[in-house]
N, C-alpha and C positions, 0 to 999 in steps of 0.2 A: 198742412205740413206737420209730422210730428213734431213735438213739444222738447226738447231737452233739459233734461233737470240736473240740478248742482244733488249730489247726493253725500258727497265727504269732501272733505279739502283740508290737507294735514299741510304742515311744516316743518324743518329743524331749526331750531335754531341758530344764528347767526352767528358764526365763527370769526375771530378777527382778521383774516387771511390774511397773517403772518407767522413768521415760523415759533413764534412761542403763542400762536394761537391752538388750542385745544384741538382742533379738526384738524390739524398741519398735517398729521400722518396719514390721514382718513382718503382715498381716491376718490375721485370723479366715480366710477363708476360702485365702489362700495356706500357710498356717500346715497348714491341714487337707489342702490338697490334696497338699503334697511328702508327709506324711504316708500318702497315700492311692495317692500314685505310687511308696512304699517298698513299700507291701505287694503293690503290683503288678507289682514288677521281682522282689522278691526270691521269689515265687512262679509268676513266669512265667503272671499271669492276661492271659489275650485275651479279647476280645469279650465276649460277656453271662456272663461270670464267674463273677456272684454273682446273687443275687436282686435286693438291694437292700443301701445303706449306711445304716445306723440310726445317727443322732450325736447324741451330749448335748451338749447348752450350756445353760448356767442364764440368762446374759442375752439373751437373745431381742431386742437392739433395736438400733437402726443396722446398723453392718456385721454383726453375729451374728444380724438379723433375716433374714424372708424366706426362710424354710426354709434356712437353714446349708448342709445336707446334699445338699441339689440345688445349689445353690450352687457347692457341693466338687469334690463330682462332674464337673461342666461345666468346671472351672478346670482338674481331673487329668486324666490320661492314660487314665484308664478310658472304656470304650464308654459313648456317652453314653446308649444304651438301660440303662443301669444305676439304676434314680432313685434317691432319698433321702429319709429321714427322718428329721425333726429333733425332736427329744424334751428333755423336761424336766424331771426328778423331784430339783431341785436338786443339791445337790452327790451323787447317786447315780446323776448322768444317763448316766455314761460307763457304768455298772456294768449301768442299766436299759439302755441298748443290749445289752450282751453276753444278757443275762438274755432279754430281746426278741427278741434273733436264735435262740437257741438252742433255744427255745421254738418259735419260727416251725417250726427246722429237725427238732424232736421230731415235730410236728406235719403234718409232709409239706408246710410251705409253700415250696418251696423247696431248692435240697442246699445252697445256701450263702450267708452275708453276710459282711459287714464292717463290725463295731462297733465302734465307741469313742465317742470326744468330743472338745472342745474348749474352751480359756478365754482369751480373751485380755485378760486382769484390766488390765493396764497399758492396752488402749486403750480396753478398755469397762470402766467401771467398774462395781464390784457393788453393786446393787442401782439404777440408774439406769434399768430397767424400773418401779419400783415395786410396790409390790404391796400389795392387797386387805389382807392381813391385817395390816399394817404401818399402811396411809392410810386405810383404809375405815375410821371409829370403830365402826361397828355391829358390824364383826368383830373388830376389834381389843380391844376394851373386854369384849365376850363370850368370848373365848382366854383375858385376860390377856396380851395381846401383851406382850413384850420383845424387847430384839435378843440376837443368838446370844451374845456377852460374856456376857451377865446371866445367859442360860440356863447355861454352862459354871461359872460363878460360883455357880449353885443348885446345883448338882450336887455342885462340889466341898464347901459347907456341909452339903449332903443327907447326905452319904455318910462327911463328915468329912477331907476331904484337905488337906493344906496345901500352903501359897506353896510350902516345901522339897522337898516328895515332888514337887509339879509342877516345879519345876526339876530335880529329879534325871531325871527321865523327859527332860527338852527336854535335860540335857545327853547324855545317854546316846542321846539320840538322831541326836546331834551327832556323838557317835565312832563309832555302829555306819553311819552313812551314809558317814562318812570313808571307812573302815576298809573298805566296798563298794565307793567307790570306787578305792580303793587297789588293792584285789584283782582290780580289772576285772569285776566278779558282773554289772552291768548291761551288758555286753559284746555281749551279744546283742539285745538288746533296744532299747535308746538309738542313736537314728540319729541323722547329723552335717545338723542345718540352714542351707544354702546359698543364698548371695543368686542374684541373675540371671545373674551371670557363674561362677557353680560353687566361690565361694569360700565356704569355711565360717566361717559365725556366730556358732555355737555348739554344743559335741559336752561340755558337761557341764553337770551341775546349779548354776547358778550363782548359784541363794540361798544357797548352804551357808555355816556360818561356822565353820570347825573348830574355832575357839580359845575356842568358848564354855565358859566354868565357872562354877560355882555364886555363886564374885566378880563377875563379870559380870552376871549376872542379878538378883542381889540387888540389884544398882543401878537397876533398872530400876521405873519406878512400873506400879503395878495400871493396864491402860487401861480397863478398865470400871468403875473406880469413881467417876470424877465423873458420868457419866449415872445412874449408881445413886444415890448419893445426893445429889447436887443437880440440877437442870435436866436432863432431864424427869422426874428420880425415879422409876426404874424399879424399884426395890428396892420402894419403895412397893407397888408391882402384886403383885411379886414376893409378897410379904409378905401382900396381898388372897386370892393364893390359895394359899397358905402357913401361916397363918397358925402351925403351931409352930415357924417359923422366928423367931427373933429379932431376926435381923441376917444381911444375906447376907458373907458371908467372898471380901473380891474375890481369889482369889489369881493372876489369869491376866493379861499382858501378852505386849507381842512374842514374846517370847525363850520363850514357850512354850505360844504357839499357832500355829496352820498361817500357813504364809506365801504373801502376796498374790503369785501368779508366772504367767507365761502357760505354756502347753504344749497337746499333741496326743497320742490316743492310740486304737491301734485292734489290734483281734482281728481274725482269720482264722478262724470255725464255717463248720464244714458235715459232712456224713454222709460215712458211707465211701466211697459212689458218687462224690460230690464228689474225695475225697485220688484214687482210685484214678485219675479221670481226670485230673488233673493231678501224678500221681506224686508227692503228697507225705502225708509219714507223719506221723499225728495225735501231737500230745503229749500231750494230757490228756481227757479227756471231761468236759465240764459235767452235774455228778451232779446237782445242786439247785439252784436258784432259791428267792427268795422275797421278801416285804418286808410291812410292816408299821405300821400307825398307831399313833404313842402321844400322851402329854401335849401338847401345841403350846406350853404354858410354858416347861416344864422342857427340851422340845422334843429336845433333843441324846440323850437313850439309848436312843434307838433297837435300837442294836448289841446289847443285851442279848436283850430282845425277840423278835428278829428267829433268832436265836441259836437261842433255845429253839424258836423256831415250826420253822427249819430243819432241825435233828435230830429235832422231837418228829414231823413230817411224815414222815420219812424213815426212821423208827426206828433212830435213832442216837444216842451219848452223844458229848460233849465229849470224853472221850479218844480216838474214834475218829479226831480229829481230829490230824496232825502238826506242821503250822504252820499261822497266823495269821498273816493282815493285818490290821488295825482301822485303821483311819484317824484319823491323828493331829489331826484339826479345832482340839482343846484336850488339853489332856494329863489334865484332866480325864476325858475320856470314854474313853481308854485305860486309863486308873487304874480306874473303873469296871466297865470289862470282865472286867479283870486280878480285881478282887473278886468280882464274881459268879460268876465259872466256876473259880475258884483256878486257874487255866493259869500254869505255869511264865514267867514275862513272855520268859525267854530265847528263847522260842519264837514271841513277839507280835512284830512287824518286825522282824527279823533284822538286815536292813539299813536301817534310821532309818525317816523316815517324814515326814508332813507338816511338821512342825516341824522340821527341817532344811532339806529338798529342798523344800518349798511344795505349793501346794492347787490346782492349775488346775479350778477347782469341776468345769464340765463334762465335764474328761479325768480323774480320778483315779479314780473307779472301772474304769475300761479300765485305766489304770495298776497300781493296787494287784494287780489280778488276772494281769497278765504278770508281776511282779516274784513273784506268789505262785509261777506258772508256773517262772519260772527258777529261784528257791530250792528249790520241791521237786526239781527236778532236779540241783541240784547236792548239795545234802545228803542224794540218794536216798533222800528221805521219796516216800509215796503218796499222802495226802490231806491237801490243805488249806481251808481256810474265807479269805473275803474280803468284810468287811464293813464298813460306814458310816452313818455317823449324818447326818441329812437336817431341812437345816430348817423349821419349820414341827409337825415333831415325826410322823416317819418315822422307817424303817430299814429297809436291803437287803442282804441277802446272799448269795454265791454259793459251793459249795462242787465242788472239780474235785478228779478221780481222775488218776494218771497212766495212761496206757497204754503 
């Protein structure tokens, strides 16, 4: 089978998807296309380039509707014989492109795409598609619907975590994000976003909040526990298909779950034939793919799951493994990861993660997977894993070698 290689993987920066956040004005699809005209300058791609652009986005509706991806394309610089497609497997959508192109490109469809995704959470908001399994009572009442709070909140009871160990993870995640940015690590990667006139926007992550400490946090109240337990009484559900649960233990609020932010994020796959013709040398090979169904309650541990499926397919152990991405959704589901596989956490996001820097749903698996990209290179490790939890009660992972 041919081989697929990581060959670029860019980002923007993290907007705070609000309306006095910097990118408030910026669209879904102009958002995507400067994005799409970075990986196009800084590769020197002409004409029919690639096969096709594969892009996640979880909200599908207004501007993010209507195939996104074609969209994109027609906005950017690329040959407009290039098409697009717009994909969805929630917050793993940017991840399910990579995984989707790489595959295509194993499979001879193609020498080359360009995957990532897109969020732009401040001007579409999440969940304002709605969905089936949330409104429909036939499906919802048969899941045990909850919303993802509730879900991170079982988890953290299930498994035994507290308020304090999940603050300790949000702050710690606080300084190794800083402390990346400090050192310039996302240097490569983090493009500068410019209005019409070519003035820049924004060239860093600007959810960050450096000063967060465990005093800070502690002040902060549980946000999921008035829908758990009064009005709509989600716990109650919880608890229906629980039942040796007692009481769900809320321990998650802002300060240490992923944060609401817009961004963009895209790869550079294709074969060797691809780099050769375009003189540029591969950095990593996409070794495995995969993903996976679990609970829809409990819905968020996917990443464990998904883990085992990844290695036990490819006959590999967890220590084969150098670094870790997990995606920071709740800190719960990091802490969880950290348990199941006993991995050194020093090794799990290096440099911070969603609870610092934010969650642009349909760009963060494109993202987590370049940021894996850079760190194994700078720390001249070989192999890493890069994985997320999906809701609805998935998990996707992707595991790249360097070359």
């Amino acid at each position: 089978m041919t081989e697929a290689y990581i060959y670029d993987a860019i980002r923007t920066p993290r907007g705070k998807g609000r309306k006095d956040g910097a990118l408030h004005e910026v669209t879904s699809v102009r958002l995507s296309a400067l994005t799409l005209n970075a990986m196009k300058e800084r590769n020197n791609l002409e004409g029919h380039a690639v096969e096709d652009v594969i892009w996640g986005n979880v909200t599908q509706v207004m501007e993010q509707g209507g195939c996104l991806a074609r969209s994109a394309v027609l906005a950017s610089d690329l040959d407009q014989s290039i098409p697009g497609l717009a994909i969805n497997r929630f917050c793993a959508s940017g991840m399910e492109a990579v995984n989707l192109a790489a595959n295509q490109v194993k499979g001879g469809a193609g020498q080359a795409y360009i995957a990532g995704g897109v969020e732009m959470m401040g001007r579409v908001a999440m969940g304002s598609d709605g969905a089936a399994i949330a409104v429909d009572p036939s499906l919802a009442m048969e899941t045990y619907f909850v919303p993802q709070g509730i879900s991170a909140d079982i988890i953290a009871t299930e498994y035994g975590f507290t308020r304090e160990q999940a603050d300790a993870l949000a702050v710690e995640s606080q300084r190794r994000a800083k402390a990346a940015w400090d050192d310039n690590r996302f240097a490569k990667s983090v493009i500068t976003v410019r209005d019409q006139n070519g003035i820049a926007i924004l060239d860093h992550d600007e959810y960050m909040r450096p000063g967060t400490d465990m005093q800070s946090l502690g002040g902060l109240n549980a946000s999921f526990q008035m829908m758990g337990e009064q009005m709509p009484g989600f716990d109650k559900v919880a608890m229906l298909k629980y039942p040796h649960l007692e009481r769900i233990n809320h321990i998650h609020h802002a300060g240490n779950s992923s944060g609401i932010v817009d961004g963009a994020a895209a790869v550079l796959i294709g074969n060797k034939e691809f780099g050769e013709q375009y003189g540029l040398k591969p950095r990593a090979r996409i070794k495995a793919t995969a993903k996976i169904g679990t609970d829809p309650t409990i819905m968020l541990t996917g990443p464990v799951p998904v883990t085992q499926k990844i290695l036990a397919d490819n006959g590999m152990v967890i220590s084969d493994l150098d670094l870790f991405e997990v995606n920071e959704a709740f800190a719960s589901v990091v802490m969880r990861f950290q348990q199941a596989f006993d991995v050194d956490p020093a090794v799990i996001n290096p440099n911070g993660g969603s609870i610092a820097m934010g969650h642009p749903l349909g760009a963060t698996g494109a993202m987590i997977i370049g940021t894996l990209l850079d760190e194994l290179e700078r720390q001249d490790k070989e192999m890493g894993l890069a994985t997320l939890c999906i809701a609805s009660g998935m998990g996707a992972a992707t595991i790249i070698e360097r070359v």
